[in-house]
N, C-alpha and C positions, 0 to 999 in steps of 0.2 A: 504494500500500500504506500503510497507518493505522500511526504507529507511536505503541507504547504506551509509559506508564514503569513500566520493570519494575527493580527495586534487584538486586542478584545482591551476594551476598557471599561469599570464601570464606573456609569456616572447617575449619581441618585439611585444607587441601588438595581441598576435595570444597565443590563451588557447595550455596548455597543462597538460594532465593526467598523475596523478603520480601514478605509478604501484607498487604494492608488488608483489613481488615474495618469493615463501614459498619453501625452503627445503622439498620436502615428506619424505626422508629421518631422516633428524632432524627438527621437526617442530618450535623448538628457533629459529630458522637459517634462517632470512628472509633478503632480500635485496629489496630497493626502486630505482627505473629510473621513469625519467621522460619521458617517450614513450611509446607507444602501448604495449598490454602484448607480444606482440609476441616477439617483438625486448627486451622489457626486459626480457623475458625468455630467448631468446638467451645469453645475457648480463651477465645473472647470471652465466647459465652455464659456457659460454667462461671464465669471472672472477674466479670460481671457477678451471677452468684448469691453472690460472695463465697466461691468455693470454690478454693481453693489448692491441693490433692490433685493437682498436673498427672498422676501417675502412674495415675489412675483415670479422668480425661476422658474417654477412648476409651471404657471400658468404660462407664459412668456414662451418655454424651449421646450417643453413636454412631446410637442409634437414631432420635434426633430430625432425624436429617439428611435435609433434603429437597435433593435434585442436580437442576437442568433442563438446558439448553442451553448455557448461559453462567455459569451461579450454581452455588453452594451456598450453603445457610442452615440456620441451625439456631435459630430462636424470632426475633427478632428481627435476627438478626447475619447478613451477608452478604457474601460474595465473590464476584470472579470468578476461574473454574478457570483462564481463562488468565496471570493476575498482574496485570492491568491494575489500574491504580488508577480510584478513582474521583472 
């Protein structure tokens, strides 16, 4: 069995996963949240457009989210669903 590195932190008593997200574009270029890959994919992207609004992410780039097997991405930013770093 393959074992990954996955960070767990708890905060208020309730786990949460810390996501990387990888540039596909510049593969240096990686950013960390502490949420689902999906919302951090979002995250990356939106920060990268210079957009601070976290409270409008979802609504704002929700749409742009491509999910396959193992990923999500949202423009150039990417995760994997199961926590795995890359």
């Amino acid at each position: 069995m393959k074992e990954y590195n996955i960070y767990t932190v708890k905060i208020n008593q309730t786990e949460t996963t810390m996501t990387t997200v990888m540039n596909l574009s510049n593969p240096k270029q990686k950013m960390y949240f502490s949420s689902s890959p999906k919302m951090a994919v979002i995250g990356a992207y939106a920060t990268s457009l210079h957009d601070n609004n976290t409270w409008q992410w979802e609504e704002r780039y929700s749409h742009l989210i491509v999910e396959g097997k193992h990923c999500v991405a949202c423009g150039d930013w990417s995760a994997f669903k199961d926590g795995r770093d890359f």
